[in-house]
GUTI-613327 format. One line per 2 residues: number of its first residue (from 1); their letters; for each residue x, y, z of C-alpha. Coordinates in Angstrom, 2 decimals, decimal comma. Example, Ala and Ser with C-alpha at 12.3 -4.5 7.8 and 13.67 -1.06 7.14 Angstrom:
REM residues 2
1	as	12,30:-4,50:7,80; 13,67:-1,06:7,14
REM end
This chain:
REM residues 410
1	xx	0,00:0,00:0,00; 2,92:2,48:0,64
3	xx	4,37:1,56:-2,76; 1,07:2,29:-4,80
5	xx	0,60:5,74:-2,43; 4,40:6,54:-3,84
7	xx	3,17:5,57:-6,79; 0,00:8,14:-7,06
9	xx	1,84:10,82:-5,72; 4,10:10,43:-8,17
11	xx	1,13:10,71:-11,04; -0,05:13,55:-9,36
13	xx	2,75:15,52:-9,28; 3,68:15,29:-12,95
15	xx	2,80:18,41:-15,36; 0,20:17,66:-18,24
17	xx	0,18:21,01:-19,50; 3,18:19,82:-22,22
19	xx	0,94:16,95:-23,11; -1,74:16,88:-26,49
21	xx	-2,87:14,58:-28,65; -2,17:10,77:-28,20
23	xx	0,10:10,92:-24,99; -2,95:13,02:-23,46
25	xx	-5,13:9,73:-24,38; -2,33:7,13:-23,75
27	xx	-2,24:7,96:-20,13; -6,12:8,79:-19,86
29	xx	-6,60:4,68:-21,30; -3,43:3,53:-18,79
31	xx	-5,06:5,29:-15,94; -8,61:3,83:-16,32
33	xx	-6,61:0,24:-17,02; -4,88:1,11:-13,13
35	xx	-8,79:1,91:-11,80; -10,13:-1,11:-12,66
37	xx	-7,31:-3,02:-11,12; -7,71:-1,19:-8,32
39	xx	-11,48:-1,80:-8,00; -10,85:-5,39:-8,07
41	xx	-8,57:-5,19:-5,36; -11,50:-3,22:-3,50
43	xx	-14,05:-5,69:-4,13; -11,87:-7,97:-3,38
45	xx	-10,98:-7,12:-0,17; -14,85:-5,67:0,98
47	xx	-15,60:-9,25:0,06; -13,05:-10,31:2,78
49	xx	-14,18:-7,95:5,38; -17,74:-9,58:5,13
51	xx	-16,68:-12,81:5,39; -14,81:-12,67:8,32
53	xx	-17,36:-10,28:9,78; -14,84:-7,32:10,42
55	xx	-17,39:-4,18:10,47; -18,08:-5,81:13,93
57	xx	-14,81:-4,67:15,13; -16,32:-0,95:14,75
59	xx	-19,47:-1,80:16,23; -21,36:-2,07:12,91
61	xx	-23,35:-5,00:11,62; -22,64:-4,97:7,49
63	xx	-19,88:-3,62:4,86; -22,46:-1,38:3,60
65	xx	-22,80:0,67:6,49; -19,11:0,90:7,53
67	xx	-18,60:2,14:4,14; -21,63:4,36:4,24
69	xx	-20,41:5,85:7,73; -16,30:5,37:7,42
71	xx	-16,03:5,95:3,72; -18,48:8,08:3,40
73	xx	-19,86:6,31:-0,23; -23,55:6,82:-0,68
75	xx	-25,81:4,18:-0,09; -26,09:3,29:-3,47
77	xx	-22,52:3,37:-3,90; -21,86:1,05:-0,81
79	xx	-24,29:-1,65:-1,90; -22,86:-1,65:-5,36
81	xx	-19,36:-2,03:-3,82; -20,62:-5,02:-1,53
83	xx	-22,79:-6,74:-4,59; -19,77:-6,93:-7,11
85	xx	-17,44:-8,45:-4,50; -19,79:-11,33:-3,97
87	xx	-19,67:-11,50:-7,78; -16,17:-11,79:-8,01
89	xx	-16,18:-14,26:-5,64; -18,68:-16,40:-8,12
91	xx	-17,29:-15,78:-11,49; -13,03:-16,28:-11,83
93	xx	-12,55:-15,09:-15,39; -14,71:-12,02:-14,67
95	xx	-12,65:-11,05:-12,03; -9,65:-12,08:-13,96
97	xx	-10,74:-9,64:-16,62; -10,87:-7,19:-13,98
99	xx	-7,45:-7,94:-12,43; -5,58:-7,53:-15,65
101	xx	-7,71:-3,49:-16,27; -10,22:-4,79:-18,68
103	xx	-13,15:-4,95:-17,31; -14,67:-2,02:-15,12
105	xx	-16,57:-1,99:-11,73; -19,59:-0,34:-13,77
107	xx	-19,18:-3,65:-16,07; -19,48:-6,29:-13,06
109	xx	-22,52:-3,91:-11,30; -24,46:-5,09:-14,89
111	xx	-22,90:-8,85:-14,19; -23,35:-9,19:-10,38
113	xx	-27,43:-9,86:-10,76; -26,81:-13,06:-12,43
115	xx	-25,65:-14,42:-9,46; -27,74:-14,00:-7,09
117	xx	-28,93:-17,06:-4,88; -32,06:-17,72:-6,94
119	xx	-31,04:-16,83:-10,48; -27,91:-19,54:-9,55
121	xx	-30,34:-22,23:-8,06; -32,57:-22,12:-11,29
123	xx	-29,04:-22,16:-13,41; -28,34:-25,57:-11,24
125	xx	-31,81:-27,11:-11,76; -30,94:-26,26:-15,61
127	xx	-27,91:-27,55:-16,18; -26,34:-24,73:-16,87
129	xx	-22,68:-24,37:-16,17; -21,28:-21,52:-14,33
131	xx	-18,46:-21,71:-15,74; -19,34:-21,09:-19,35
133	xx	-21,31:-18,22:-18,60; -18,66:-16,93:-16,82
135	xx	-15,96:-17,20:-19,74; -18,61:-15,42:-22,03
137	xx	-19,46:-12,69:-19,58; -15,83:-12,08:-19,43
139	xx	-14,85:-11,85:-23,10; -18,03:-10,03:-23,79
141	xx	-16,83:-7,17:-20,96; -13,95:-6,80:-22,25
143	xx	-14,37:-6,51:-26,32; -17,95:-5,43:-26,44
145	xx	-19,60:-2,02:-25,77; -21,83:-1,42:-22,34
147	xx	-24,93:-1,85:-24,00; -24,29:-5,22:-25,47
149	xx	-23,08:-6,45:-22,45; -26,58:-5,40:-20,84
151	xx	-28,45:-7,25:-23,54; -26,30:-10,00:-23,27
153	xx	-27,23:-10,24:-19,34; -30,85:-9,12:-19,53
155	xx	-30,98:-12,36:-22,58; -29,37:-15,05:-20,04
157	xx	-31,69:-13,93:-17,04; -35,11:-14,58:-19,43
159	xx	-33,55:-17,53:-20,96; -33,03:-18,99:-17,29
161	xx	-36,74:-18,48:-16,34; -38,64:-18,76:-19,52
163	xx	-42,18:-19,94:-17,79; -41,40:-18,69:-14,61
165	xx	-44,17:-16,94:-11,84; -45,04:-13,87:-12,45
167	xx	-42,85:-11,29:-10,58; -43,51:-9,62:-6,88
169	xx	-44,43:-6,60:-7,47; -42,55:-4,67:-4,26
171	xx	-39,88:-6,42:-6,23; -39,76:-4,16:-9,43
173	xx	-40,45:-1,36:-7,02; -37,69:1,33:-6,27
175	xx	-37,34:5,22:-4,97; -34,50:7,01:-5,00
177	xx	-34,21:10,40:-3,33; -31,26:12,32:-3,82
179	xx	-30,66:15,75:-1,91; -29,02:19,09:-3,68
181	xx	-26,71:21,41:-2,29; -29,90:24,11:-1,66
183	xx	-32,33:21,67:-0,47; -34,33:20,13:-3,18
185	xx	-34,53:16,79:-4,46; -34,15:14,84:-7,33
187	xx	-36,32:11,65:-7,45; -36,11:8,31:-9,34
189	xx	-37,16:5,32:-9,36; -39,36:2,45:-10,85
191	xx	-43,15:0,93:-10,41; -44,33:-2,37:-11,87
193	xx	-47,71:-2,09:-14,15; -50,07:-1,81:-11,09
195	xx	-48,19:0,59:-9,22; -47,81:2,75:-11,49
197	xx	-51,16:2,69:-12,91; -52,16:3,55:-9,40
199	xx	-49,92:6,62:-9,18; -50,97:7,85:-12,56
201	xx	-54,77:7,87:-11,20; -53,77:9,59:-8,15
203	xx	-51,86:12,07:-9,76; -54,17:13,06:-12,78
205	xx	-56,95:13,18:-10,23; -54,91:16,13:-8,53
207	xx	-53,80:16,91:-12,13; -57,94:17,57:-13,71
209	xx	-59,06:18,91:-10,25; -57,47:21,78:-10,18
211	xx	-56,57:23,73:-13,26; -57,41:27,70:-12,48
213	xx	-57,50:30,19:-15,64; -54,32:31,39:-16,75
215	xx	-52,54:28,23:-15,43; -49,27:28,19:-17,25
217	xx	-47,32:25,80:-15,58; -46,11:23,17:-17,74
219	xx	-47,21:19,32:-17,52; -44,53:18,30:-15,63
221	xx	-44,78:21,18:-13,26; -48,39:20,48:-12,58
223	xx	-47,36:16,37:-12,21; -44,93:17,83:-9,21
225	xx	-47,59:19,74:-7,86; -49,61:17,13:-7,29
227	xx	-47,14:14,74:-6,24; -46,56:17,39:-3,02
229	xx	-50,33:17,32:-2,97; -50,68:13,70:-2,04
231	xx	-48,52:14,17:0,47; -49,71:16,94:2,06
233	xx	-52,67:14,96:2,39; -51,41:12,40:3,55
235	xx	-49,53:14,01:6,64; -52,85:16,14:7,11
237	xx	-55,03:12,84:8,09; -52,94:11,46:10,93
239	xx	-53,21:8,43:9,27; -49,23:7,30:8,71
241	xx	-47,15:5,52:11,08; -45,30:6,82:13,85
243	xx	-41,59:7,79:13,45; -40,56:6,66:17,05
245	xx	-43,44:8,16:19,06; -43,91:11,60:17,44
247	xx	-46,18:11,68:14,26; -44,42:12,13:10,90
249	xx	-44,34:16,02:10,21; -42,58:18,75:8,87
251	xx	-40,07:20,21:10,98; -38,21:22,95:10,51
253	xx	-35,93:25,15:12,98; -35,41:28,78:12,55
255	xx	-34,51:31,33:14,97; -37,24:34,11:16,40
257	xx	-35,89:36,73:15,30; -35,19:35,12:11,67
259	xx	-38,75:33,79:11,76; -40,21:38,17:12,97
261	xx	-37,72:39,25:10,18; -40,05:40,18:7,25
263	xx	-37,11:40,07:5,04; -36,54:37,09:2,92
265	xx	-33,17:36,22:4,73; -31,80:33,20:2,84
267	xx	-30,58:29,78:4,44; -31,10:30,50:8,10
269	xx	-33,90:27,74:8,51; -33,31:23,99:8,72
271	xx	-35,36:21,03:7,98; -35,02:17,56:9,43
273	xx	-33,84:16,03:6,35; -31,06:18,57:5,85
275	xx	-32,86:21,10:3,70; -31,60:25,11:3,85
277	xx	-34,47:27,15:3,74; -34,91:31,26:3,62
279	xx	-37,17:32,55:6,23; -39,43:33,95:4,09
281	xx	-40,26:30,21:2,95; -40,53:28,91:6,09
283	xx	-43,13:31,75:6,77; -44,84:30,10:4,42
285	xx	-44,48:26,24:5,53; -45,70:28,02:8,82
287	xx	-48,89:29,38:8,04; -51,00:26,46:9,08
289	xx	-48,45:24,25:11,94; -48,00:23,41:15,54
291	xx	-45,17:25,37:16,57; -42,65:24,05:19,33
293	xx	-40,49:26,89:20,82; -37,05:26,17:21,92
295	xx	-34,80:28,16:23,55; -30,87:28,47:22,32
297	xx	-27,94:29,81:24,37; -26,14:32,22:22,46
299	xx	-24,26:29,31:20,69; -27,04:28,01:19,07
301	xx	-27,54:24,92:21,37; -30,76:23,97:22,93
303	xx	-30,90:24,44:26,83; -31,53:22,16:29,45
305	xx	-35,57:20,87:29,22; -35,14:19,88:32,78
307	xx	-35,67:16,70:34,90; -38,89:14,51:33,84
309	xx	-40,20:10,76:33,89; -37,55:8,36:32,36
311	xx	-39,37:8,44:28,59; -38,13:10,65:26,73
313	xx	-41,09:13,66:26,37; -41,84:14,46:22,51
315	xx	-40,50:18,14:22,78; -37,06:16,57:24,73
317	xx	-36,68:14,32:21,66; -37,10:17,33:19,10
319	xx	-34,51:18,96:21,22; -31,97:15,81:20,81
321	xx	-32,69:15,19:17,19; -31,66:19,39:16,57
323	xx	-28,54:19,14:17,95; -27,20:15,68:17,12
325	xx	-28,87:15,50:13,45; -28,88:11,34:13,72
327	xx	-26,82:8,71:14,92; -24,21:9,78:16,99
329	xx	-22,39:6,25:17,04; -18,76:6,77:14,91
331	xx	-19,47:6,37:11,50; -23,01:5,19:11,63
333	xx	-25,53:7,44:9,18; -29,13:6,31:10,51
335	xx	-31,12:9,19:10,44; -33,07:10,45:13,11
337	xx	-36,37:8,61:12,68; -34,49:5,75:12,90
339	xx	-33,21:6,49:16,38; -33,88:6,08:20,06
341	xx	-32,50:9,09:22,45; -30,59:6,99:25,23
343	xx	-29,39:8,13:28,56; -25,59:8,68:28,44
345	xx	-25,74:7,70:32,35; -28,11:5,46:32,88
347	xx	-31,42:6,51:34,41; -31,84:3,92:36,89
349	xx	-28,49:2,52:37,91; -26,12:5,92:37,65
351	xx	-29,13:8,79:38,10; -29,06:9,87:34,73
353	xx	-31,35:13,11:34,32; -33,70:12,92:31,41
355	xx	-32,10:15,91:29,94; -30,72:17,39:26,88
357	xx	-26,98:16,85:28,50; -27,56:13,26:29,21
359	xx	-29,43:12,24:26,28; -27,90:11,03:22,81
361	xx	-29,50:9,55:19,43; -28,55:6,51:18,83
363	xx	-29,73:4,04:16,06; -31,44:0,29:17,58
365	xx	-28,09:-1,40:16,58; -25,70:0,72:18,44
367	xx	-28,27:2,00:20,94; -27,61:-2,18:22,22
369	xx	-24,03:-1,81:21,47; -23,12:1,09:24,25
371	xx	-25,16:-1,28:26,59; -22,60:-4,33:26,06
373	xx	-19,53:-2,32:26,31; -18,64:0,45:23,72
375	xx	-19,29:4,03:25,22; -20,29:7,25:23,34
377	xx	-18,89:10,52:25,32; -19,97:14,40:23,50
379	xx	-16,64:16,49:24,48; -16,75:20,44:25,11
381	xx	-16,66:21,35:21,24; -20,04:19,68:20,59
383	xx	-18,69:16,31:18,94; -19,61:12,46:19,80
385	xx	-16,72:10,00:20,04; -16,88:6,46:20,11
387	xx	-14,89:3,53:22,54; -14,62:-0,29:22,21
389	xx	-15,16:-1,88:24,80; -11,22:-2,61:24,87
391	xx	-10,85:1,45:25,21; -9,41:2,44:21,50
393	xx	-11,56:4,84:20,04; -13,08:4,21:16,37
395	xx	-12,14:6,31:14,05; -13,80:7,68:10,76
397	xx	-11,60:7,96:7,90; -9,43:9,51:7,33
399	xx	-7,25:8,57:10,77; -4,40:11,32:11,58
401	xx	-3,00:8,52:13,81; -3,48:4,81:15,21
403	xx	-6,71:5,00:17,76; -5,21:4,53:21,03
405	xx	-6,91:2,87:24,25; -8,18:5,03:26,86
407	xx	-9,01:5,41:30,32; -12,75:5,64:31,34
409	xx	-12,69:8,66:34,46; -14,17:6,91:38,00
REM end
């Protein structure tokens, strides 16, 4: 590993700017050759780290969420990474044609479906040999353009169930949500035939209903509208689940005197899912709410709620989720609805105070971890750190230096 960090500082530090032409794409093809080696190695390696179950060394319970939380790859990113080492693992002269820099990660994310547990049961019931498919996959990779290479796949996988049941339909369903810089999202995803029948009636019903004179918004604008309709609606009736005993809402946090300010005052508001908002737009989201005051010192941090009954209170818990955001477990990314707000000392043995001191979020997972040994401790600057129960502290890349055991105070 030292050798190939000598070796990409050395790349980095060499000047392109007398480069055109052909050495320009000689070392563009050389360096995507190197990248695919390298993923390999990756896969590889993440394969490894599942297998012998090393995420549980940091307290975490899969690859894809140590490299979600320590990595910091997306979740899509993660799962991809996880999926084509387990499809290395199956298929030797793909992963060949990976080692040697022809065939990409992208290439083996198209591959890796083929093996999963039932499409490789149904291969076995077949007949069909692994290993030829394998050979082809390869050589197809590696001479052939992407989109071959998906037909090719997309081919073997209705060959292999010709007469087969007819799909789940939660199966062929997917949402993606994917958050910009200022706020807004970008969503995609797929339905099967029902679903999205469904969503199409829903949505032109919204659509029809309410077209005023002089409506110029275009199709697709009026689509979105009516998308935010539904679930407006939907949050309006009191009717969805409960995201760990408060009801699903919108919740934004502004200062008072941002909120009194009849300016428009850009990106001083904050919504649970990380949106930036301008006051004068969450005037707006405000017209019609339950409002929940909560005082801040002059550093922005909530103040104490005082001493209550062991549960957490809901206005406590909107307190918690404000200033830790989620998780607060090293390298963990569950979001706040997906957390519980524990007692750093324990209410009933140590006296813990239900309090905004003595609480932090922490997902189910590690919420049962830091009750079988690891610790979480918030230090005087605001941030969470994270012990093993052997005392070294986890660490999320990148580590300045080895984590070294500690000494728990009293």
């Amino acid at each position: 590993m030292r050798e190939l960090r000598s070796a990409l500082d050395a790349l980095a530090a060499e000047d392109l700017s007398g480069l055109v032409g052909p050495p320009l794409l000689d070392r563009t093809a050389e360096l995507l050759s190197a990248r695919n080696r390298i993923d390999a190695e990756l896969a590889r390696t993440v394969r490894e780290c599942e297998l012998t179950q090393a995420p549980q060394f940091d307290g975490l319970a899969s690859m894809a969420s140590w490299l979600r939380g320590h990595a910091r790859l997306s979740p899509v990113a993660a799962a991809r990474l996880v999926t084509n080492g387990r499809a290395l693992e199956r298929l030797p002269a793909v992963a060949g044609g990976c080692a040697d820099g022809l065939v990409s990660a992208e290439q083996v994310s198209v591959i890796a479906p083929l093996v999963a547990p039932e499409h490789l049961a149904a291969a076995t019931a077949q007949g069909v040999e692994l290993a030829g498919v394998d050979a082809t996959l390869a050589e197809v990779a590696a001479t052939r353009p992407s989109a071959e290479l998906r037909r090719v796949a997309q081919h073997y996988l209705a060959r292999l169930h010709p007469d087969g049941p007819e799909p789940d339909p939660s199966e062929q369903r997917s949402l993606t949500l994917s958050r910009h810089a200022d706020g807004s999202l970008s969503l995609r995803g797929e339905l099967d035939a029902v679903g999205g029948e469904k969503l199409q009636a829903a949505i032109e019903a919204l659509v029809q209903g309410h077209r005023p004179a002089g409506d110029t918004r275009t199709r697709a604008q009026r689509q979105g509208d009516a998308l935010v309709q539904l679930v407006d609606n939907e949050l309006a009736s009191g009717t969805l689940p409960f995201l760990r005993r408060v009801k699903p809402h919108l919740l934004i946090t502004i200062g008072l005197p941002d909120l009194l300010d009849p300016t428009t005052a850009p990106a001083v508001a904050e919504a649970r899912f990380g949106a930036t908002l301008s006051a004068a737009r969450t005037r707006w989201a405000a017209c019609d709410p339950d409002i929940t005051r909560i005082v801040l010192d002059p550093d922005g941090r909530p103040l104490d709620l005082g001493r209550t009954v062991r549960l957490v209170p809901p206005h406590l818990r909107r307190a918690v989720e404000h200033r830790d955001r989620g998780c607060v477990f090293a390298g963990c990314d569950a979001p706040t609805h997906w957390c519980d707000v524990h007692h750093v000392l324990e209410w009933v043995l140590d006296g813990g105070e239900t309090s905004l001191d003595n609480s932090a979020l922490l997902c189910e997972r590690h919420h049962t971890k830091v009750h079988h040994g690891f610790r979480v401790e918030r230090h005087p600057d605001g941030r969470w750190h994270t012990w093993r129960p052997d005392g070294t502290q986890i660490l999320v890349l990148p580590h300045s230096e080895p984590a070294r055991p500690t000494t728990r105070a009293g």
